[in-house]
N, C-alpha and C positions, 0 to 999 in steps of 0.2 A: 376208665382209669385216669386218674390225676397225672396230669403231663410233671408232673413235679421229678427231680432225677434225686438216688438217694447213692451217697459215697461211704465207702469207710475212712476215716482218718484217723483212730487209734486201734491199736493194739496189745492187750495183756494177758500173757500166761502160765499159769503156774503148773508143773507136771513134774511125771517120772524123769525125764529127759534135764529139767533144769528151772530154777524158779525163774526165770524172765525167758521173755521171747529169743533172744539173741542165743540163749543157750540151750533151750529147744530145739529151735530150728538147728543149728551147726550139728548136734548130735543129731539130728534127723536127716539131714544130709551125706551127715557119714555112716548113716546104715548103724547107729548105734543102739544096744537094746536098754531099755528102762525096767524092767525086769527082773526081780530078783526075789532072795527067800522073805521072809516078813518080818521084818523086825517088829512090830507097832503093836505082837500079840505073839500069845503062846498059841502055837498051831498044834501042839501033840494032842491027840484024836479025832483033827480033821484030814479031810482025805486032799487039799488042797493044802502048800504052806507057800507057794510064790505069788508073786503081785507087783504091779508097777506102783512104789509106794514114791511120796514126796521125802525126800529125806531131808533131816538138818532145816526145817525150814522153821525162820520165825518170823511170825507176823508182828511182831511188838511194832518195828519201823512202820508201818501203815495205820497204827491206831496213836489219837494223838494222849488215852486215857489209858493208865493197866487196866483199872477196871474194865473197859468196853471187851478188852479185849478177853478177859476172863467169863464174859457173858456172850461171847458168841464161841458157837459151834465150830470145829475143826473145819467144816465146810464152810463154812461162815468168812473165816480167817482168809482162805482161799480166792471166792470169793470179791472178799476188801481189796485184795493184795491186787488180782487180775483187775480189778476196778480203776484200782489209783493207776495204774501204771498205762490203762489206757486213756486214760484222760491226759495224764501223762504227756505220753506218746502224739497224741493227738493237738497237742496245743490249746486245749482250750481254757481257757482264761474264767471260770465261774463266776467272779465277777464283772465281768464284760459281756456278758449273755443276758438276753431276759428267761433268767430262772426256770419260770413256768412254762416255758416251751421246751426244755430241757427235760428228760423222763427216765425212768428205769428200770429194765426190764433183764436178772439177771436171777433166773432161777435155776431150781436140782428136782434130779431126780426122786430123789430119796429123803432130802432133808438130813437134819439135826440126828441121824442114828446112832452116833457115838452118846450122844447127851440122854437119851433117851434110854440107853444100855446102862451108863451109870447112876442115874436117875432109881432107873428102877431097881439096880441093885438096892439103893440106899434105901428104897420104900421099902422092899424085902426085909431088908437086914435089919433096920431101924426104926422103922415104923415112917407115916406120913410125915409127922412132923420136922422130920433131916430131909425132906424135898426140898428144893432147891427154888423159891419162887422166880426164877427167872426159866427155868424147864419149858413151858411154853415159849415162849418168844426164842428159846435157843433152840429148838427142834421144830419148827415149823419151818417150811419151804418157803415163804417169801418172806422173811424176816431179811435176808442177805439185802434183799432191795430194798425193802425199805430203811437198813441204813445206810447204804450208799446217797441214798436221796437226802438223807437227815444229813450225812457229811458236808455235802455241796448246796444245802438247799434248793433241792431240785425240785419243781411243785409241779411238772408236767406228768403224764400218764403214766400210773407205776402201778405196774404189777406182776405175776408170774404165770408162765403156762407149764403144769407139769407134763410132760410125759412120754416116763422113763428115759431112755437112752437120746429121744428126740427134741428133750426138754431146750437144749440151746439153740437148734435150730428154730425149735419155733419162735421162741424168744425175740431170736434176729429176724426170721421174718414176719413178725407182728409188727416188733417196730418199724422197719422197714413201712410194711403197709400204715401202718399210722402217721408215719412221714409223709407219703405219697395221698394220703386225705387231708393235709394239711394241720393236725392235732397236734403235732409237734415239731420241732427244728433239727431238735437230735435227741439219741438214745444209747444210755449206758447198758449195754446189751449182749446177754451171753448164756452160759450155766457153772457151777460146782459142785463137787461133788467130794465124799470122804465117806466111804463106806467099807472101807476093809477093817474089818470089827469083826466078832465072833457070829454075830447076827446077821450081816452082809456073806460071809462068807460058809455060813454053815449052811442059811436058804438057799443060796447061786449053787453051791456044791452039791445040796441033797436034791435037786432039780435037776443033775447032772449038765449044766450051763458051765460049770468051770472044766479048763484044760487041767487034767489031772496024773497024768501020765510022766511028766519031765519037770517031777519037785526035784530031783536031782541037776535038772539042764536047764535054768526057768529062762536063761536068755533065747533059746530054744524053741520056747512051748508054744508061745503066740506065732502061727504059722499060716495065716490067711490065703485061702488058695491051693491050698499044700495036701497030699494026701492022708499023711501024718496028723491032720489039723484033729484035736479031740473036744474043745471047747475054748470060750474066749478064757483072757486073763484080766484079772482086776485091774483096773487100774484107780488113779482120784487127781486133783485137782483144780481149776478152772482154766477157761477163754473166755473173754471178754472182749467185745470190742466199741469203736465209738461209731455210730451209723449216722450220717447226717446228709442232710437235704444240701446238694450239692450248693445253690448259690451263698447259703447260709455258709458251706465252709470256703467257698471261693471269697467273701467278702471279709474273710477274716486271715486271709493267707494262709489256711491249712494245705498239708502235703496231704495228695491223696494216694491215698494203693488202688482204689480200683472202684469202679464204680457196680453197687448190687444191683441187677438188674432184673433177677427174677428169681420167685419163690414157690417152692412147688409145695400143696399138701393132700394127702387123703390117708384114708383108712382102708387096712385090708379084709377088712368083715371078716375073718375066718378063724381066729382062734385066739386062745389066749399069750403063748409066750413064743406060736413057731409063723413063720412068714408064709406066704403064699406061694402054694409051691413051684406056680409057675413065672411069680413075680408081679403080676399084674398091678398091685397098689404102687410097687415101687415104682413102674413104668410110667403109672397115673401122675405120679408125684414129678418125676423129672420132666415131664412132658409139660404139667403143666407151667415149671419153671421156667422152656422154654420159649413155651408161648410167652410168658406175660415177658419174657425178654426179647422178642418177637424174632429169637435164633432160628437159623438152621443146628441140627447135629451136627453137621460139621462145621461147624463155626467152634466148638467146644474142644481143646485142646486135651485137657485133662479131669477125669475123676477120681475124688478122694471119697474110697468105697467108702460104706460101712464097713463091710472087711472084718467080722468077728473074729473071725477062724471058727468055728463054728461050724461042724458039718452040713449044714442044711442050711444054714443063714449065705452062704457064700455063694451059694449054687443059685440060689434063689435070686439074688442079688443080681448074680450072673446073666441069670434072665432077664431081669428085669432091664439092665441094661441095654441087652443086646432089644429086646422089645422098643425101648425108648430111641436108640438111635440107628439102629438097623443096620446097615452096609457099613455105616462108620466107626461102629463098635469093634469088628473085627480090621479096620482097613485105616488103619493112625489111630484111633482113640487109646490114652494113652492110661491106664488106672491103677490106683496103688491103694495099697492099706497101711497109713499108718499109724494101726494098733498093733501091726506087728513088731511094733517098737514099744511104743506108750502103754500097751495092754488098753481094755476097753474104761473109757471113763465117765459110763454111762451118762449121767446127764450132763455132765463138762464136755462128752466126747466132742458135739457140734461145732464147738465155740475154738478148742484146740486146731481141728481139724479146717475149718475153713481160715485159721492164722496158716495153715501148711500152705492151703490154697494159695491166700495170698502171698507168701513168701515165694513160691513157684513163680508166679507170676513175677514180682519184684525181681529175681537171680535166677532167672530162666532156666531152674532146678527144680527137677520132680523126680520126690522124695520118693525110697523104693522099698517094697514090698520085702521084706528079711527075711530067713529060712526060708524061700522058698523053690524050695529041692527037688520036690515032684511035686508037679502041676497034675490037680484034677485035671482027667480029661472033661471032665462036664465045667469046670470051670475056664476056658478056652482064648481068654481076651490075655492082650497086652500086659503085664500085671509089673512090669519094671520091675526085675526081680533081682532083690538084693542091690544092686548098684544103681544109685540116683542115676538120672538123665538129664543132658544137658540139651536142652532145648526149648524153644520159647513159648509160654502161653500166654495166647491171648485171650484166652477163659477158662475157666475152672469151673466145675460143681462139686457140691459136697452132700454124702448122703450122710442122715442119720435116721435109724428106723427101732421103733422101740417096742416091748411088750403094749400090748392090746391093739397092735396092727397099727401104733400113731406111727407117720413116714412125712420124712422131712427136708426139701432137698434147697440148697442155696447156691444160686448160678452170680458169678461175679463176670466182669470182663475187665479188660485194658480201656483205661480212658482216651488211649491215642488212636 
């Protein structure tokens, strides 16, 4: 492996919680829920009508054309927005870089699904010819990067990895690894997501994947750990972050969060949309993040689960855990889910979740697990329940694990 060290130094994101970081996090520290009925659609005769939606938000301030902005996807919008603002965030200067080592990798799960829903209505309704020739390039999954790349002129490595739920993790840790081969200096790196649509939410529901029990309590419903838990809740979005090859950002006086130090992946061969039941891929994945970190378990502070709520994803998880770090799992390891706030953000989830990370780290605040009232007994670890904790990490990891068994974990530590 390339002795090369790889840092964060931006951070951007958009969620149920609040469209920037600062507003994220604060609600996420005070146990606040993102969570509510749907405004964005008529729910009468779906069996689901709550979701963590982005509300009020506009992307105009991030596009510098109306036009562009009328040509990208709702996801899309997402995104730009978590893009700019870690670049942002991060200090970098686009013209004081050399371009081409500069790359982008900030892909979705799902793509362009709102564009594709109205799209086809019009084909329906009105025949081919009221299609929309921009319908391709707005519903494809890597259209978000390549114009972020176009914004900055950024000619270094770009592209996307779909998949599902695991989409931003892997993202970040490609780049990451492309950092550490030397292909590039830094990377604009994450996922988005915008799929609470009549199509997102009719599939997730008639698959029985959505919580559908508490349309009346939706602050409620997202309950990770819990025995009440009935399925995840929607959520959308993006995280974004800027990952860069440490001396490249020491040379330029960037502030760091934390330095990434290891990335775990594999597959659970076993099935199409349920986890393994005794965790072993998840175990795979973390374990291998630790090695290429060259940790102990106990060197690891905190994990930000997957944490669906999700009957059988949690348990699973649960395992998998206690597999990966064994004695320390139950004895300090400290883990929290939060989607019990933000609801699931599929393929954004990664990108949001590992900013929690590093915000713990930063305000020695780890964010806590909500509704959660009765603990599975199968589910048995630390789960900070309901009220943040105050205490220091000096590592973090973050799972994201997605239909077709993709598993994806991102271990960060303290620079000092």
């Amino acid at each position: 492996m390339n002795d090369r060290r790889v840092v964060i130094t931006g951070i951007g994101t958009v969620s149920p919680l609040g469209h920037d970081l600062a507003t994220t996090w604060e609600n996420l520290k005070a146990g606040k829920s993102g969570i509510s009925q749907i405004t964005q659609m008529d729910t009468e005769g779906y069996s689901v009508k709550i979701a963590g939606e982005v509300k009020d938000f506009d992307a105009s301030p991030y596009f510098n054309d109306p036009k562009d902005l009328r040509r990208v996807d709702r996801y899309g919008h997402f995104a730009f927005a978590a893009s700019k603002m870690a670049v942002e965030d991060s200090g970098l200067d686009p013209d004081a870089v050399d371009k081409d080592r500069i790359g982008v990798m900030v892909g979705s799960g799902i793509g362009g699904l709102g564009t594709i829903e109205q799209q086809h209505t019009k084909l329906i309704g009105k025949g081919p010819k009221r299609v929309s020739p921009f319908v391709i390039p707005m519903m494809i999954s890597n259209i978000a990067s390549g114009l972020i790349s176009m914004e900055y002129g950024f000619g270094g490595p770009n592209m996307v990895i779909v998949t599902a739920c695991a989409t931003a993790n892997h993202n970040i840790g490609e780049a990451w690894r492309m950092i550490k081969f030397g292909d590039a200096d830094a990377f604009i790196a994450g996922g988005a997501e915008a799929s609470i649509l009549p199509m997102g939410l009719s599939g997730f529901g008639n698959m029985k994947a959505l919580s559908s029990s508490r349309n009346d309590d939706p602050e409620a419903a997202s309950r990770p750990f819990d025995t009440g838990r009935d399925g995840f809740v929607m959520g959308e979005g993006a995280g974004v972050l800027v990952v860069e090859e440490y001396e490249h950002a020491k040379k330029r006086g960037a502030e760091i969060y934390a330095e990434l130090v290891g990335y775990g992946i594999s597959g659970d061969a076993y099935h199409m949309t349920s986890p393994h039941p005794e965790g072993v891929g998840a175990a795979r994945c973390m374990d291998m993040a630790l090695r290429h970190a060259q940790m102990n378990p106990d060197e690891v502070t905190y994990v930000n689960a997957h944490g669906t709520s999700t009957p059988l994803g949690d348990i699973c998880e649960t395992k998998g855990i206690k597999r990966s770090f064994g004695q320390h799992a139950t004895d300090g390891l400290l883990v929290s889910s939060t989607k019990s706030m933000t609801g699931h953000l599929l393929g954004a989830a990664g990108g949001v979740e590992i900013a929690a990370c590093l915000m713990a780290m930063r305000d020695s605040i780890v964010p806590p697990t909500i509704n959660l009232e009765d603990q599975d007994p199968e589910c048995d670890l630390d789960y900070v329940a309901n009220v943040a904790r105050e205490v220091e990490v000096k590592a973090a990891l973050s799972n994201s694990f997605g239909f077709g068994g993709h598993n994806a974990s991102l271990l960060v530590r303290n620079m000092s």
